[in-house]
C-alpha positions in Angstrom: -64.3 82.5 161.0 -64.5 85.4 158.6 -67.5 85.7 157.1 -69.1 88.2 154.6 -72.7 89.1 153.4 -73.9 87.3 149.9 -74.1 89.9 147.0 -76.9 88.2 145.8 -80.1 90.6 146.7 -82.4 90.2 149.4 -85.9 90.1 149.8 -87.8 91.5 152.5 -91.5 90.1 153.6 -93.4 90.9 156.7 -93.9 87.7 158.9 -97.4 87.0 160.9 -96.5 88.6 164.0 -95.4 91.7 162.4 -91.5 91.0 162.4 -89.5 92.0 159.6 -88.3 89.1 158.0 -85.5 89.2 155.0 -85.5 85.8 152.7 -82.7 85.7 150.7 -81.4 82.8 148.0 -78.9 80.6 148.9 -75.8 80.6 149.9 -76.5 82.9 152.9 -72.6 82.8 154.2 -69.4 82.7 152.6 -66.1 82.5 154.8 -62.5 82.6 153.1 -61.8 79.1 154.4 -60.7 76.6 151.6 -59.9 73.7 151.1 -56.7 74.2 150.2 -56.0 76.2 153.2 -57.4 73.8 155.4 -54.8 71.2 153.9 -52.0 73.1 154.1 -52.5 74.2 157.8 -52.7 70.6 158.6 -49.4 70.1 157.1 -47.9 72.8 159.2 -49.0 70.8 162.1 -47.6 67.9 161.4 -44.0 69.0 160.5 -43.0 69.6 164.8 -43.4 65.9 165.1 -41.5 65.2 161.5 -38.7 67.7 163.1 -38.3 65.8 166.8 -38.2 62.3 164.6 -34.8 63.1 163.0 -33.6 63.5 166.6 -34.7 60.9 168.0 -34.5 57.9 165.5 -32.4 59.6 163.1 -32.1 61.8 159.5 -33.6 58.8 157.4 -36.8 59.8 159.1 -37.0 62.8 156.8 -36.0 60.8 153.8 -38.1 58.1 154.1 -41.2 61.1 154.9 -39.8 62.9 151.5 -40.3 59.6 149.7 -43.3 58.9 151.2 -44.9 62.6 150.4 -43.4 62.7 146.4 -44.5 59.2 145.8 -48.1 60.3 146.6 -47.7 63.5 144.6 -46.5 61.6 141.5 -48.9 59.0 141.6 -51.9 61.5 142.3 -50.5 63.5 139.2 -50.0 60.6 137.1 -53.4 59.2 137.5 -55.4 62.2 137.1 -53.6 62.8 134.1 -54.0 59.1 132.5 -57.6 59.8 133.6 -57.8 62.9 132.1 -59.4 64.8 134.9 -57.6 68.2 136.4 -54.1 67.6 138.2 -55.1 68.6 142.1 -51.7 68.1 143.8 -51.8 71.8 144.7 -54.4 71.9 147.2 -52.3 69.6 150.4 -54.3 66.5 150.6 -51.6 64.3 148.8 -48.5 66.0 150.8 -51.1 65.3 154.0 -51.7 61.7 153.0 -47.8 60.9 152.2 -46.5 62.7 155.7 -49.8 60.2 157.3 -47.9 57.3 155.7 -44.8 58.2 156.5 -45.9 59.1 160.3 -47.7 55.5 160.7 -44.6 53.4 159.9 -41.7 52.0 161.5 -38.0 54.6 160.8 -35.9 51.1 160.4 -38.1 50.3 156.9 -35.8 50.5 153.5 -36.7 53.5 151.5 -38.4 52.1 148.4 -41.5 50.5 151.1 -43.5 53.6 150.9 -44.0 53.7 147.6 -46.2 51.0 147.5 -48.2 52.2 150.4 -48.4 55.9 148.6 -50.0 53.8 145.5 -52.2 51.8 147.6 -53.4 54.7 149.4 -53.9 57.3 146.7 -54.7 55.5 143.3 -56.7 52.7 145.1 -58.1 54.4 148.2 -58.7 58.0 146.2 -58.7 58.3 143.0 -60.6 55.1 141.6 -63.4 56.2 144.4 -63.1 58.9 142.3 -61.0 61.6 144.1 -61.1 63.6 146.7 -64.2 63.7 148.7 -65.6 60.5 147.5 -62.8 57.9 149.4 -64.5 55.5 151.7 -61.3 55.0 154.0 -58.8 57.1 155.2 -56.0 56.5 152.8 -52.5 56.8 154.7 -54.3 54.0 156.9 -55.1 51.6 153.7 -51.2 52.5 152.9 -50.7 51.2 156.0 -52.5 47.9 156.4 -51.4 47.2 152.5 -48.1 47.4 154.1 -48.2 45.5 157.1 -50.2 42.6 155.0 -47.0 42.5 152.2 -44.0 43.4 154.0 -45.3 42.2 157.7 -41.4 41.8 158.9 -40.7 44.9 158.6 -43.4 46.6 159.4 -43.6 45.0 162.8 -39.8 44.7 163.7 -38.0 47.9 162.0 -38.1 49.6 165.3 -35.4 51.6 166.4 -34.7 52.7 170.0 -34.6 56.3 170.5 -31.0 58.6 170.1 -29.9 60.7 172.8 -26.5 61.7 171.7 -27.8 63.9 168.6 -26.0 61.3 166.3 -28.8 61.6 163.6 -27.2 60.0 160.4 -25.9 56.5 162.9 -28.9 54.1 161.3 -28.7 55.7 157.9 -29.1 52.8 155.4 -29.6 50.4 158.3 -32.5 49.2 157.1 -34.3 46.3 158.5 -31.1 44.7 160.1 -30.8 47.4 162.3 -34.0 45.9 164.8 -32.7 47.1 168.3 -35.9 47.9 170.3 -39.2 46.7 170.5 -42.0 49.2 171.2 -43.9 49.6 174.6 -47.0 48.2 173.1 -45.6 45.5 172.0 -43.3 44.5 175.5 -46.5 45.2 177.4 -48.7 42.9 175.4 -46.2 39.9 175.5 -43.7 40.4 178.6 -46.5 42.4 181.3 -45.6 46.1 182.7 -43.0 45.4 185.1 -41.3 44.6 181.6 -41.7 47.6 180.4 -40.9 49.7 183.4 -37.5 47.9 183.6 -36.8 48.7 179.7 -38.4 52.2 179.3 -37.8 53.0 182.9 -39.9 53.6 185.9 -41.8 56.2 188.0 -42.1 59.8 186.4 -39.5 59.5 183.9 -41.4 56.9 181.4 -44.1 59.2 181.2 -42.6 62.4 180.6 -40.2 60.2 178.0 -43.6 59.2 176.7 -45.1 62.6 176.2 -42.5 63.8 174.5 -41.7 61.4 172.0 -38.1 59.7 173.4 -39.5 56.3 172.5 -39.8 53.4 169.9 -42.6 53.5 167.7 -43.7 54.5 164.0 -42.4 57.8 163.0 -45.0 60.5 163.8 -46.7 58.7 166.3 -44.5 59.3 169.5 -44.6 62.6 170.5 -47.9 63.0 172.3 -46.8 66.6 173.2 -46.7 68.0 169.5 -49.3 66.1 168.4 -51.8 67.5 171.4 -50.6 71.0 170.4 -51.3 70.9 166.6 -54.4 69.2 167.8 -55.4 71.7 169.6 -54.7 74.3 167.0 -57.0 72.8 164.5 -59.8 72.8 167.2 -58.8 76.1 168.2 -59.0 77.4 164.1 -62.5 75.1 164.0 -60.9 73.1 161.4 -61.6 69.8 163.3 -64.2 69.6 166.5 -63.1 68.2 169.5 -65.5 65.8 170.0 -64.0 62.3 168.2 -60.4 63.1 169.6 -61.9 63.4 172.9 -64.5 60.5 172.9 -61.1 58.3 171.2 -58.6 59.4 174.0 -61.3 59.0 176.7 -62.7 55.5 176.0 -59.3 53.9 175.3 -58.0 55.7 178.6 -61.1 54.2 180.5 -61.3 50.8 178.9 -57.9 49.9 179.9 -58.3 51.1 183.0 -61.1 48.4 183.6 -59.6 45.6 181.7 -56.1 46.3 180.8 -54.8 45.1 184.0 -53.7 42.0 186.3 -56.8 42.9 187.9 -60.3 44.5 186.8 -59.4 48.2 187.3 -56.4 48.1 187.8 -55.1 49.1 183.8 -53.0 51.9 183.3 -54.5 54.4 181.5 -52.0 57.3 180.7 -49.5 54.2 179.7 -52.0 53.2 177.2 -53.0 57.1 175.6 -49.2 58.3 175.4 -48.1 54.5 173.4 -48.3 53.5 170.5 -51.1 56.0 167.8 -53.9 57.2 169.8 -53.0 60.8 169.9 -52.0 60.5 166.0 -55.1 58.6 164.7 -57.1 60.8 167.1 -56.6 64.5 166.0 -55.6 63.8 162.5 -57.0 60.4 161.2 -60.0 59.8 162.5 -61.1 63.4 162.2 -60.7 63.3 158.2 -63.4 64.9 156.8 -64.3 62.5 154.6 -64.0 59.3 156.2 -65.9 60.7 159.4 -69.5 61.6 160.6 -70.7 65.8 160.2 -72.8 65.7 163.5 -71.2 65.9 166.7 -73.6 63.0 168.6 -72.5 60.8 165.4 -68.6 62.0 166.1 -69.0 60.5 169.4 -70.3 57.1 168.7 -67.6 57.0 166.1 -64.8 58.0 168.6 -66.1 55.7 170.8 -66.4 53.0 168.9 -62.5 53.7 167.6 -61.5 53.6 171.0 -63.5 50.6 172.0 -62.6 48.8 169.0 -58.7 50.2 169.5 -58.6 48.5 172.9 -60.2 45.2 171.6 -57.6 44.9 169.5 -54.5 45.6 171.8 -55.8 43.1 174.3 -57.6 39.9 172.2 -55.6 40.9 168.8 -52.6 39.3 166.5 -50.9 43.3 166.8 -50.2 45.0 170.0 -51.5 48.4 168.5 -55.2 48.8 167.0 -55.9 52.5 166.0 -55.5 51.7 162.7 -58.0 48.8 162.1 -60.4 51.0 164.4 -60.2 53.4 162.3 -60.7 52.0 159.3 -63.7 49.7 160.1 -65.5 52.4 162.0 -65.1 54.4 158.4 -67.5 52.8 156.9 -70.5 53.7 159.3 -70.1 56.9 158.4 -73.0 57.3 156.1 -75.0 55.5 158.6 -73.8 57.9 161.4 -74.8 61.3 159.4 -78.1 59.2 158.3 -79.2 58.7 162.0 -78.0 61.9 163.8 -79.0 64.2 161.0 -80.2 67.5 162.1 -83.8 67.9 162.8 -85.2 70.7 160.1 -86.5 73.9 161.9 -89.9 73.6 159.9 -90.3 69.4 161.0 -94.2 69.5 162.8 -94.9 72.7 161.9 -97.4 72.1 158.8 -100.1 69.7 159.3 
């Protein structure tokens, strides 16, 4: 992080054992990290797994993404301005929160369905809160759950089974009607595994098909390979920590190892982390600054409690996939998180 001194001036006092000491008014550091930068990075990551979706489901991915992202910009611009506060579309967080949208339903939907979620999850979620910075819940996942509670046909059906033949425009327009696959979560939770190795295939192959994204499900979620590396790039810039994704990825992986299965321990694990949205709502939901705790012990109860709650919901729930519930009701223990992992002050115990 680049980092340069304070011009405001410094003053110098001599401490008790004789040590120099410079006291200076706060701010002490500035860095050239902004917001806006931070949003627009994030956006950069997320356009690999945009770019293997028209591949794999087809070209409507991008157009239903490109609705998704505009319908947020418009209704972010439109309120602010009936509010009369400053128009903010510039600084990445409504273009982040439409691709979210986008990347969290299914590619068979018709066109017009994110619109509603983009008003949901911007004028609702964000800007009655009072904008950005002051939302409670993530809003792509509000989006989402306003979806699935409206239009719950199609946001549980419009799956479409992955392309191999590069034939990107085939489903255009297809729509709902065009239901052909059913998603691993969703075969394993209903027909057992050996159901799902004989549709998505067996040994190696359905995990390597798994990793990189050549398999049914919402349309940013599948590819755990490009989703890992963007990940990874945000920890690696130290725009996210790795402690939630990890403590997410970890618990779900070792709760369904223990229950998941015929059999206590005998789950599948790697199945469970490369289906459905863990590796999504683990680098770039959960991690919303916002909606999650600052301290890193608070970042791990809240990962772990996505992942426990993620898992709960897979095995005893109505939906075969759970990240975004967990998501949204560990949101709320933010405050509470930050409130009872707050850093201790260097001075506590020292006066009498």
């Amino acid at each position: 992080m680049a980092t340069k001194r304070s011009p405001i001036s410094q003053q110098s006092c001599d401490g008790v054992d004789g040590h120099h000491l410079l006291v200076s008014v706060s701010p002490h550091l500035k860095a050239d990290i902004t917001v806006s930068r931070i949003m627009w990075t994030v956006v950069v990551c997320l356009m690999p797994p945009l770019i293997l979706s028209i591949f794999v489901f087809g070209f409507q991915t991008l157009i239903i993404t490109a609705v998704s992202v505009a319908s947020c910009l418009a209704t972010e611009a439109i309120s602010q301005k009936l509010l009369g506060r400053p128009v903010t579309i510039k600084d990445g967080s409504a273009v982040i929160t439409g691709l979210l949208l986008a990347y969290v339903i299914p590619p068979g939907v018709p066109l017009w369905m994110p619109v509603f979620g983009a008003v949901m999850a911007i004028f609702v979620t964000k800007i009655i809160m009072g904008g950005l910075g002051f939302n409670i819940f993530n809003p792509a996942l509000i989006g989402r759950a306003f979806l699935v509670a409206t239009y719950p046909v199609a946001m549980t059906t419009a799956w479409l089974a992955p392309i191999r033949n590069v034939a990107i425009f085939r489903t255009m327009g297809a729509g709902v009607d065009a239901v052909s696959s059913a998603t691993p979560l969703y075969v394993l939770k209903h027909y057992g595994m050996a159901a799902v190795k004989e549709q998505f295939g067996s040994g190696t192959s359905i995990y390597t098909d798994f990793f990189i994204g050549f398999r049914p499900g919402c349309i940013g979620e599948t590819s755990a390979l490009l989703l890992l590396v963007g990940g990874l790039y945000l920890i690696y810039r130290g725009y996210i920590r790795w402690h939630i994704p990890v403590s997410i990825i970890a618990t779900v992986a070792l709760l369904t190892w223990i229950f998941d299965g015929e059999r206590i321990f005998t789950g599948d694990p790697l199945l469970a982390v490369l289906s459905g949205g863990v590796m999504l709502g683990a680098f770039f939901m959960a991690t919303d600054y916002v909606t999650s705790p600052t301290q890193r012990n608070g970042q791990v109860v809240f990962g772990i409690g996505v992942g426990a709650l993620t898992v709960l919901i897979r095995l005893k729930g109505g939906y075969p996939e759970g990240v975004c519930y967990a998501i949204l009701l560990m949101n709320p223990l933010t405050p509470a998180l930050d409130q009872w992992f707050k850093p201790k002050r260097f001075s506590q115990g020292a006066v009498q």
